[in-house]
C-alpha positions in Angstrom: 8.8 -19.5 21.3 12.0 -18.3 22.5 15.1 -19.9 22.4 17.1 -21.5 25.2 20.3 -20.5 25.2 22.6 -23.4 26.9 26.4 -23.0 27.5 27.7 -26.4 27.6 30.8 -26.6 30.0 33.7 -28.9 29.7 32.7 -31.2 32.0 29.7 -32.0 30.4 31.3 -32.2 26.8 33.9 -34.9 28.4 30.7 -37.2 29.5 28.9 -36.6 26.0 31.9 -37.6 24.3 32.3 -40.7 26.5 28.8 -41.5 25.3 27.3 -41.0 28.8 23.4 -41.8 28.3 22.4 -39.5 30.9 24.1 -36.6 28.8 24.0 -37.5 25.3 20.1 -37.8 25.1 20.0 -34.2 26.7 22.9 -32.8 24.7 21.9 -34.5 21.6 17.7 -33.1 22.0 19.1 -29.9 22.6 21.1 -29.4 19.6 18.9 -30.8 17.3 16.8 -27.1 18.3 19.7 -25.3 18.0 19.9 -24.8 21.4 23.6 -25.7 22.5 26.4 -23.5 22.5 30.0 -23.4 23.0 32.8 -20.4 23.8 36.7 -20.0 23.3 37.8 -21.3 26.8 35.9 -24.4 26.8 37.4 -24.9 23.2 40.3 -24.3 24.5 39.6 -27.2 27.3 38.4 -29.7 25.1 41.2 -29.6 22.7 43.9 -29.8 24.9 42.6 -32.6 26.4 42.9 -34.8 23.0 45.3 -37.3 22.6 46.1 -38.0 19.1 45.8 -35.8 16.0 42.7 -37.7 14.1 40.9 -36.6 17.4 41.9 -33.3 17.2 40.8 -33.0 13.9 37.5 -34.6 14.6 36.9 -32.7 18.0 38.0 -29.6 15.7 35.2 -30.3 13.1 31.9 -31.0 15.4 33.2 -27.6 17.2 33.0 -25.8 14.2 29.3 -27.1 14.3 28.3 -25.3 17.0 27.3 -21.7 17.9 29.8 -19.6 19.3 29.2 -16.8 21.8 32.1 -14.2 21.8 34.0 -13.4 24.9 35.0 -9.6 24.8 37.0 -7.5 26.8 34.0 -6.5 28.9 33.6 -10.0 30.0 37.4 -10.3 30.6 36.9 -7.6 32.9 34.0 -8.7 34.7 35.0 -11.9 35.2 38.6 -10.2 36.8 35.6 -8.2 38.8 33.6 -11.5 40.1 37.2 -13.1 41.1 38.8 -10.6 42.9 35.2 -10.6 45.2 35.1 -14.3 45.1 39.2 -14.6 46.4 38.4 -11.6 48.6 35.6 -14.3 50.3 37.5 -17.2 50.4 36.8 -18.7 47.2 39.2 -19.9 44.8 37.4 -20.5 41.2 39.4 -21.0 37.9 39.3 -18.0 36.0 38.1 -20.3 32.9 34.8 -21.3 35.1 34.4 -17.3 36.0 34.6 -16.2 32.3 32.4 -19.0 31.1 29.7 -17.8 33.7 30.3 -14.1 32.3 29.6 -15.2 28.8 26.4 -17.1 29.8 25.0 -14.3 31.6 25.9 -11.4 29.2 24.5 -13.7 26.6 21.4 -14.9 28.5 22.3 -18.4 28.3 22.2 -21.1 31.3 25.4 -23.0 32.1 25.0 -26.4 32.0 28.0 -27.8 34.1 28.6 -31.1 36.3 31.7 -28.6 37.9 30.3 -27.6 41.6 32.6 -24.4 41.6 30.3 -22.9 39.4 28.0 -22.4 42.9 29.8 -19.7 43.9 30.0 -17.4 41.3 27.4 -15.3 41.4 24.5 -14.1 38.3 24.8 -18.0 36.8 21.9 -19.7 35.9 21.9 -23.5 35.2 20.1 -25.4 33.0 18.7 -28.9 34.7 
């Protein structure tokens, strides 16, 4: 049986850690196959977004948990690639959403997002 890769985004993390039902059952399933994943800009999201230092330390500890997929220059400069085309169409998407989506791809992962930006960039696959 192969392995589903899933590249959980920020948005999705935010409801899990507000103990949304919806998510935590899925989230929670998920990792106890191993399945759930995590990369340096939502990392980088999530702990900016805490508010005291115990949380920081927590948030720190359960991300240490998880597997990481690398982000390496290529994907830096694919994701550059996928938003110069997008702005060059008339979509503006956050540079952290394009490199997430890069990462997934180049890792065969699915994204699992509630952000409806990720739509537009192209090659993503979604997981539900």
């Amino acid at each position: 049986m192969t392995r589903n890769r899933i590249l959980v985004d920020t948005s999705v993390w935010i409801e899990y850690l507000g103990n949304n039902p919806d998510i935590t059952g899925i989230i929670d399933t998920e990792m106890s196959s191993n399945n759930i994943f995590i990369t340096g800009p939502i990392i980088t999201e999530l702990l900016q977004g805490v508010r005291t230092e115990r949380e920081l330390k927590q948030l720190s500890d359960h991300i240490d948990a998880l597997s990481y997929l690398e982000c390496g220059i290529n994907d830096w400069k694919k994701a550059g690639q996928i938003s110069f085309k997008l702005r060059k169409s008339g979509y503006s998407v956050p540079v952290s959403d394009i490199i997430i989506a890069v990462v997934a791809a180049n890792n065969d992962a699915c994204v699992y997002t509630l952000d409806r930006l990720f739509k537009q960039i192209p090659e993503v696959r979604f997981y539900i």
